[in-house]
Every structure is written in C-alpha cells, then in structure tokens.
C-alpha positions, 0 to 999 in steps of 0.5 A, spaced: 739 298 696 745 297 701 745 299 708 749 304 710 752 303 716 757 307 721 764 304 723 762 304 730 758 304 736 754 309 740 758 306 746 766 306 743 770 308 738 772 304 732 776 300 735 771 296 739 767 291 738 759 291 739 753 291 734 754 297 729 748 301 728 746 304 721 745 311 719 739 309 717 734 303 717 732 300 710 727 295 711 729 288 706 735 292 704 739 285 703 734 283 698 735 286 691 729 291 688 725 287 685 721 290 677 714 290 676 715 287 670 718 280 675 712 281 678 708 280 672 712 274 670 711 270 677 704 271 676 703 269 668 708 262 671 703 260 676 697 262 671 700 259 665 701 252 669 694 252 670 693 253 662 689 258 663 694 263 658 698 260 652 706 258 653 706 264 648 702 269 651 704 277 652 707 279 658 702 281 664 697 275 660 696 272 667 694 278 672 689 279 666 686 274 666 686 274 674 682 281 674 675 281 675 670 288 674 666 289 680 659 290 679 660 298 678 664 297 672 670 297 677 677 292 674 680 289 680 687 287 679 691 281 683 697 285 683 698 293 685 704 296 686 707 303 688 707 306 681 698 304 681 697 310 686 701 315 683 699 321 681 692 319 685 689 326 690 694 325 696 689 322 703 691 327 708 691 325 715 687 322 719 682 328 723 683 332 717 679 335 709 678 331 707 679 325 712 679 319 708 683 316 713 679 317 719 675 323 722 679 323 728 686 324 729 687 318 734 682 314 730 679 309 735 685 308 740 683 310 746 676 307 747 674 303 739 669 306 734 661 305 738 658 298 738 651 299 737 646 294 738 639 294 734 633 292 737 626 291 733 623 287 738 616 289 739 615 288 747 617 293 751 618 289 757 622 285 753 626 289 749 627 293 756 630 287 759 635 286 752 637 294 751 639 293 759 642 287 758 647 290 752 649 296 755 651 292 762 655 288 757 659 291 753 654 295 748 655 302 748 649 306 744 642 302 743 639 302 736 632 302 737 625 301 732 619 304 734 613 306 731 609 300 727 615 296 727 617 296 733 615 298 741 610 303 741 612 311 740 608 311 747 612 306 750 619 309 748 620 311 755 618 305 759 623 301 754 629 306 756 627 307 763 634 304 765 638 308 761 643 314 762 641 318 756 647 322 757 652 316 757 649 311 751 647 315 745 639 312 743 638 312 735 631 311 733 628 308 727 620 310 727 619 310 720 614 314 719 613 316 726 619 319 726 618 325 728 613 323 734 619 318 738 624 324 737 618 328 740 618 322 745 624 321 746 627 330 748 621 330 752 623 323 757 630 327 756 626 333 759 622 329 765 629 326 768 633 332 768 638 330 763 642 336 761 641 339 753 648 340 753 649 332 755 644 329 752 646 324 746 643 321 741 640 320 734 633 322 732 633 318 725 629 323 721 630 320 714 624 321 710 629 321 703 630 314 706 623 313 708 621 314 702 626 309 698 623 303 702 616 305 702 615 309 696 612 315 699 614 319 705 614 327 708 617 333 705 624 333 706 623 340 709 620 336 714 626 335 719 626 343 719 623 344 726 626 339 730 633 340 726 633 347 728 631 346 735 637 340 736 642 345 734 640 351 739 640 346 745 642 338 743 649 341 741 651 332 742 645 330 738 644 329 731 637 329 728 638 327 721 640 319 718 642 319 712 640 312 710 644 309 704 642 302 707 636 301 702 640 301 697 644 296 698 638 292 700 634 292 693 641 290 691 645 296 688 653 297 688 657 300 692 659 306 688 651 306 688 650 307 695 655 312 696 652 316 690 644 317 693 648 318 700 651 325 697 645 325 693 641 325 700 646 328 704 645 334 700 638 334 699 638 335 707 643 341 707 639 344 702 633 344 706 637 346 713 641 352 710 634 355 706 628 354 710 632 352 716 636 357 717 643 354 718 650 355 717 652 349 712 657 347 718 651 348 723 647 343 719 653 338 716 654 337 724 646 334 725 647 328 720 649 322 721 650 317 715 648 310 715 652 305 710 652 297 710 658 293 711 659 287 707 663 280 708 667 284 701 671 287 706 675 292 702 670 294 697 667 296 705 673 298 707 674 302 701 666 305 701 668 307 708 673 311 707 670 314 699 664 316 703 668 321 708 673 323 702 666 324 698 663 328 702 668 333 705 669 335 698 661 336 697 662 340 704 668 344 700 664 346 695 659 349 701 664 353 703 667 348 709 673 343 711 672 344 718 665 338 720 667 331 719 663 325 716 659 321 722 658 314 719 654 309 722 656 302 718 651 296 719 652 289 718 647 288 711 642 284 715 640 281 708 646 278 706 644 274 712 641 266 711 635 263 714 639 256 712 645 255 717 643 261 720 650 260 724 655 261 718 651 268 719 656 269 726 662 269 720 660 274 715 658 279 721 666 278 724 668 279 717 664 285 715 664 287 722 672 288 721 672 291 715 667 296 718 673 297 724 678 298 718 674 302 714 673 307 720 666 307 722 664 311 727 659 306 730 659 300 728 652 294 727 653 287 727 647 284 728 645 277 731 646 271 727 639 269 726 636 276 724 634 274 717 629 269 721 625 272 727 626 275 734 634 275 736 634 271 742 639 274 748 644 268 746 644 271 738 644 278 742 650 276 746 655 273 740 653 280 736 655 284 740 661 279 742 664 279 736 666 286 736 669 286 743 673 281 740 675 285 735 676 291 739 678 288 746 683 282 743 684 283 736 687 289 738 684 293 731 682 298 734 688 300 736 692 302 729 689 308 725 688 306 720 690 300 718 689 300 711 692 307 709 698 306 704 696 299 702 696 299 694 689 296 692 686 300 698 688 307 696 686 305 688 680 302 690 678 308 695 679 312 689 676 308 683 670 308 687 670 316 689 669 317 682 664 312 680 660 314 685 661 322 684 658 321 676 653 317 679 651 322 685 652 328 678 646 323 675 642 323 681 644 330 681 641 332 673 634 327 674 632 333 679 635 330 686 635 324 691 627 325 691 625 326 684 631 321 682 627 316 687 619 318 684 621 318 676 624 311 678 632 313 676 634 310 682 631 304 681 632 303 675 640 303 676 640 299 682 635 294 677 641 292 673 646 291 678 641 287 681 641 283 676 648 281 675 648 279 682 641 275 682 646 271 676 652 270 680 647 268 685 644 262 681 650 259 677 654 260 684 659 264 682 657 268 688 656 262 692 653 262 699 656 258 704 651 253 707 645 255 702 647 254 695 654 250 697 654 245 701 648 245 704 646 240 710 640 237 708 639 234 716 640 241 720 635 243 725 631 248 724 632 254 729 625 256 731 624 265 732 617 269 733 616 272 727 617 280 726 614 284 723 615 287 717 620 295 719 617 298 713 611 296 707 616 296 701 613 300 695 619 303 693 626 300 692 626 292 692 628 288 698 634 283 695 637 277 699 640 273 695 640 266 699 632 268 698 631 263 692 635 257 694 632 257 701 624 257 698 626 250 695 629 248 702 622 250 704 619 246 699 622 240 700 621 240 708 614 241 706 614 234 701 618 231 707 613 233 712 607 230 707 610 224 704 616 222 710 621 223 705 625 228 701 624 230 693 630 226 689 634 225 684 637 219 682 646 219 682 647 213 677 655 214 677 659 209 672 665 207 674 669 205 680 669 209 685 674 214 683 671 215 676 665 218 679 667 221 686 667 228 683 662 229 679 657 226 684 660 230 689 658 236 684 652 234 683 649 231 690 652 239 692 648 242 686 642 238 688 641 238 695 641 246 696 635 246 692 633 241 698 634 235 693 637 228 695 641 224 692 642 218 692 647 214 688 648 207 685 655 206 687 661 202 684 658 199 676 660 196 671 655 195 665 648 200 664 644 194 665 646 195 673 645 203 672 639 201 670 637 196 675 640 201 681 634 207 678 629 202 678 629 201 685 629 208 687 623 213 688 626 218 683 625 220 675 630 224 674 637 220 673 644 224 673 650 221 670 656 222 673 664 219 671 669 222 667 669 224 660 673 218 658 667 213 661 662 218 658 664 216 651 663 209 652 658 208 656 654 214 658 650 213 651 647 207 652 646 208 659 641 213 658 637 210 654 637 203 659 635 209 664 630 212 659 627 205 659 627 203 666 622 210 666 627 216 667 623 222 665 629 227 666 636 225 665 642 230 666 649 229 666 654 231 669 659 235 667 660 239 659 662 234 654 664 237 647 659 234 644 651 233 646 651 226 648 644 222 645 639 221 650 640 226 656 636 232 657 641 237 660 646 238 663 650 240 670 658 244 670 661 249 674 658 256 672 650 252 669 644 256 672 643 252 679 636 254 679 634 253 673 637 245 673 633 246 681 626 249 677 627 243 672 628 237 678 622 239 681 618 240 674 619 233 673 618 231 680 611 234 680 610 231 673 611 224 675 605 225 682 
C-alpha cells in the first residue's frame, strides 16, 4: 500500500519547498504486502535445503515438520500471521474483565511489578540480617518460611523486628503452621502500632496446596476464621495463596497448572461465600495465586496471561467483573541445578523476564544455588539483582504489556486458556481440587506429563545446559549448609529433571575420592583427526554428564594401533568413533582387536544402517543417554 501524501507543508503552500507530511503514516509501505502462502514457500526452501522434506513435497511442508506439540498436546507452529488470531475472544485492555493484558491499567510503569525475596533460612538471627539486608537493596516484600522448615513460629517477630510492616508486604509460608505464623504475624502488627488499614502482607493459608505436597492437610473450611477476620479489618491483606506451584514440581504441564489453580481457587470462594459468609468480590480480594515461571518463556508468558483471562471468567460466572486475579510468579526452583549451579543465574534472568512480561504482580527469582543448600548473601544479591536489572536498565517495566498483539503470544494464551479450562471441568467432574487430589487424579494426569519429560530428559531432547550437555567434569564443587526439607512429600512428587544426571555426577566423585581417578570409557577413534573429531566430541559430552571420562586414542591407522592405545588404558568399555565411511572399513575388525585386547563393552558412535559385528550398542543424537550411562558403570562395576 502506497503512502498517501498532501502537495504541501504545514509550514507554506505548494509551492514551497520542505519535507511533505503524509496524511497518514503507513508503517513498510514502500514494501509490497507479502501472502501467507510467500511465507510458507520461504520456509519449505530453507527446510528442503537441509533434506528434511522432498523437492516435491506440498506447499506448507516445511513449517510442518517445523511444528512441535507441546507436553499439553498443544501444536506450536514456527510461523503465525494475522489470520492465526482471527476470530479468537478479543483480550481487552489492560486493568479491565478480563484482564488478559494486565490487572492494572498503567501495568507496572510507574514503579515495576513487587520483587519479592524468599528466605527459608532456619536461623532467626541470621535470616534476620538477610530480610534486612534485601529490602535496603532493592527487594520490595519478603517471602518468608517459617514453621518446621523455617524459623520458628515463635521467633516471626525477632526475625522481622526491622521491618515497616506497613511498607514491604510479609508473605508467610508455614506449611501446616499456617494459621499459627498468621496469628503471629496480625499480633506483632498489633504490638508495633501498625494501622489495620495499612498493614500488608500475605498470610499463606493454602491447605489445598498443602495437601498437594504433603498428602494430607486441614479442611478447606479452615481458612474461614482468619479469612473473615482480614476482610473486616486488613483491607490491604490477602489471607489465602492459591499455590499451583506443586504441580509443576511433580512435573505437570502448563495448562495443568492453570487447571488446579481454578480448581482450587474455586474451592476457596466456595468455602469463603458459604460458611465465610462473604460476597464472592469480598472473598476473590483475599487470594493471591501463585504460579511458576520457567526458562520457556512464552509458554510462561502466555500461562500469565490465560490464568488472569481464566479466572475472570470464573468470577463472571460467580456474578463479578470487578476483582483482578493477583499473581505471584516464581522462578521454578526445581528446574535449578546442583551441577554448574552458576547457569542457574541464566535461567532466573530468562524466566524472571518472562514472568515481567507476563504481568506478574510480584515476581521470585531465586538465587543460583537453591537447589544446593542455604543461599549465601552474594547468591542473594545476583537474585535480586537480576530484576533490578530487568526492571531499572532494561527498562521492561516500562511497556504494558509487551507481548500484546504479538500473533503466537495471542494464539498461544488461547490455546492454553482452553486446554486448562477442559482440565479444570475434569477436576471439577472428579469431586473437586481435594477429591481430585485424594482419589489420585491429579496425580495420575501429571504422571503422564512427567513421563514425557523425564524421556526428553534422558535422550537429551530437553537438554540441560551444564548437567546433560556439556558438563565440566573439573568444576569445584560450590559447598552450602544443607536445608531442611519445606514439606515431607507424600502427595504429588518432586520432579527435577537434572536429579538423574547429577546422581552419576555424585557417583563418579565418590570413585575419584576412593580410587584418585575417575570412572572411564575408552575413545578409540579411527581415522585422522577430522575423521573422528565429531563423533568423539559426541561421545566424550554424552559420557562425561554421567561423570565418565573419555580418554581417547588419537589419529590411527590400523586396528592393531586401536587396540594397542585400549590396552594401555584402565577402562572395559571401548567406543568407536569416525565416519560412516571408515566404519565400513574398519569398524568390524576393530572391535573384535578391541574385544581381544579385553574390551568387556564396545559402542559405537553414530547410527549405521546396519549392525555392525561385534558392537554391543550404540550412541546418536536422540539415544537413551541414561541408558548408555547406566550401561558404562554396569560394565565398570563388572570388571572391580
């Protein structure tokens, strides 16, 4: 489309010479409008040049093969245009029903969404100093976990002695003493003179969610007193988390997640409009959702914004479109690694962003090394850091809702609006989010998420960065006082998916600590240099993320010197590596030199069309890395 433009200026007539102003602007409309179907030729090009389609393959082949479905069934194409969000339900504005894009009007513009620190340190002295040390720098509310797995209930105020209860929220986490740290907690309010009208804060009652870690848990009736004594006196308190979270740990998809948090979130108003007594707006004010962020940071992105969609229409349903959904988004603490633990700091900047864009309200990255121990003030320091950095440099803040409008974003909200609403019916038709938990539904649905991913895991589809590719084998081990355990699993399971990888890790220092040198398999490469380079590279990264070390024979010539080179070498495990060319040579002859010299376990590298005689299994992109691991230390153990 052409730009229309006026014969003159704003500053003369037509006859004056100047920059002429267009009546309109177009943006790219110098450039020819290009079709969908343009589109999808590009595409099929690029994919066809890498074979991946045939020559003669249909139009729209190659974003095909390009697509991917997402653990909830969803398919996630390359390419989106305009014509993907037609006809899908209109996303408002933001700070209006139904509030897909943001709760509030002016998003976070003005000041960012809440940082909000955990703490699950169980000295009170010391957890003192951090909480203080946080909100002098930069941390606005503090997450706190007290009870079993944190400071004592009785120690709440010693731990929060220095801190303006009316100006940085406190959110408890008690687990079962739940109800005990908010009691604590309104009291210390009391004694200090803070205003009920200005007190802030969460108390974390959430025995559904309770209930979905541990197995058992209080009635959900139980939130009823303390519920209906915050919404007549705590006007800026909310009583109630409606934690999704564990569901995510046991290993459950997205649209999972968003499905329990209705199930539950309904479950509460239930309770808080019947035997509460409340008017369902009253009772929505006093929750506050809790959901993970991840490293996938549109599917976070558009869980964010779904979950605020999804609940506005439950509340429609409940006869009000005035009470946004408050969202508290945290970093999931068990995508984190105890192995290279500092690629931590990158997944917390990625998922941390994606929890911005989303329009988290309030936002948890925790420090890098959580999944080992007790966070240290430096680990404290990048956490928190890192969304200042977000929020103060990067400026992200400072666009509403960013992803709005974007053709995939959209699609994506709504693909997962939906998927979550048929499994939030489900929950809904086996008795509810307790029944559903109780009976095992739940659990079983999750279950088979989780096993999707735990094979994603293991053939390194899903790889992790630092733990099941490219591992460093000489890393010093980063050294925390151990914490103890929030909640005693018996309900949904605890899923972390660098846990497999890094038990070898564990096992292989252990051998090194015994013996002074590493578990290791044999590299008998064949061929020069840029014969065997690739493969060997393969294998060494493959082997050495179960703690294995590969040694390797170098340039060779003949069988015999293979042979010769494994002889020397302390390991019975031999893997070939070189090209598929040399393989039909010599790969044969090689393996029964290799057996002769005493090779218990011989692997080759690579997928030949054929079994090649002698090897005993082989190793390629998309094997069972923890199979072939499991099969190494087999073979170790076999030769002690």
């Amino acid at each position: 489309m052409a730009t229309t433009q006026t014969t003159g200026t704003s500053e003369g007539g037509p006859d004056q010479d100047g920059p002429v102003e267009p009546e309109s602007l177009v943006l790219a409309g110098e450039f020819a409008a290009t079709s969908r179907d343009q589109w999808l030729d590009a595409v099929d090009q690029i994919v066809r040049k890498s074979g991946r389609i045939r020559e003669d393959a249909m139009l729209g082949a190659g974003v095909q093969k390009l697509s991917r479905t997402s653990p909830d069934g969803i398919r996630v194409a390359p390419l989106y245009a305009a014509e993907d969000v037609e006809g899908l339900p209109g996303t408002g504005v933001p700070g209006a029903w139904p509030f897909t894009r943001g709760a509030r009007a002016a998003g976070h513009v003005a000041e960012g969404w809440d940082i909000r620190q955990r703490h699950a340190g169980t000295d009170p002295g010391a957890v003192r100093e951090a909480v203080t040390g946080d909100l002098e720098n930069g941390v606005n509310s503090v997450w706190l976990t007290a009870g079993a797995a944190g400071v004592p209930v009785e120690k709440i105020g010693a731990v929060l002695a220095d801190v303006y209860l009316d100006l940085a929220p406190v959110v408890l986490d008690a687990g079962e003493q739940a109800a005990e740290a908010a009691e604590a907690y309104l009291a210390l309010a009391a004694d200090r003179g803070v205003e009920d009208s200005a007190l802030l804060g969460t108390l974390g009652l959430d025995p559904i969610g309770l209930r979905a870690r541990a197995g058992d848990g209080p009635d959900v009736d139980s939130v009823v007193p303390l519920a209906q004594r915050v919404a007549r006196d705590f006007p800026l308190v909310k009583a109630v988390a409606v934690d999704a979270t564990p569901v995510q740990e046991a290993g459950g998809s997205d649209a999972q997640e968003l499905g329990f948090s209705l199930a539950s979130g309904v479950a509460y108003l239930r309770a808080l409009t019947g035997a509460g007594g409340l008017d369902v707006a009253t009772a929505a004010r006093l929750l506050e959702f809790r959901y993970a962020a991840t490293p996938e940071q549109f599917p976070t992105i558009a869980k964010l914004r779904a979950a605020r969609r999804l609940w506005a229409r439950v509340l429609e349903a409940s006869g009000t479109t005035e009470v946004a959904q408050t969202q508290h988004a945290v970093v999931a603490p068990t995508l984190f690694s105890r192995r290279d633990p500092w690629v931590n700091m990158l997944r917390g900047t990625v998922a941390g962003f994606a929890a911005g864009v989303g329009g988290a309200d309030a936002v948890t990255v925790p420090p890098f090394d959580v999944a080992i121990g007790e966070s240290e003030p430096f680990s404290r320091r990048v956490a928190r850091n890192t969304q200042a950095l977000l929020i103060e440099e990067s400026h992200l803040a400072q666009v509403i809702d960013p992803a709005g409008g974007s053709w995939y974003v959209e699609h994506l909200t709504d693909d997962l609006a939906r998927t979550a609403w048929a499994f939030f019916q489900e929950i809904e038709g086996a008795g509810g989010a307790v029944a559903a938990l109780d009976s095992g539904f739940v659990a079983g649905k999750v279950a088979e998420v989780r096993a999707g991913r735990e094979e994603a895991v293991a053939t390194r589809r899903a790889p992790l960065t630092g733990v099941s590719e490219f591992p460093d084998l000489e890393e010093n081990a980063v050294e925390r006082r151990p914490l103890p355990d929030a909640v005693q699993r018996g309900g949904l399971p605890l899923h972390r998916p660098s846990e497999a990888y890094e038990g070898h890790r564990d096992r292989s220092d252990e051998i090194l600590a015994e013996t002074g040198t590493r578990p290791s398999a044999f590299l008998a490469t064949l061929g020069p240099l840029a014969a065997y380079t690739a493969r060997a590279g393969f294998a060494r990264n493959l082997l050495q993320a179960g703690g294995i070390d590969a040694p390797e024979a170098g340039p060779t010539e003949s069988a015999a010197e293979v042979a010769t080179a494994f002889a020397e070498s302390a390991s019975p495990v031999a893997v070939l590596c070189s090209t598929d060319a040399i393989y039909d040579e010599r790969a044969a002859d090689t393996a029964a030199a290799l057996r002769a010299a005493g090779a218990g376990r011989i692997l080759l590298a690579g997928r030949p069309g054929e079994e090649v005689p002698g090897v005993d299994g082989y190793l390629y992109a998309g094997c069972d890395a923890l199979t072939v691991i499991d099969d190494v230390y087999a073979a170790l153990e076999a030769q002690s």
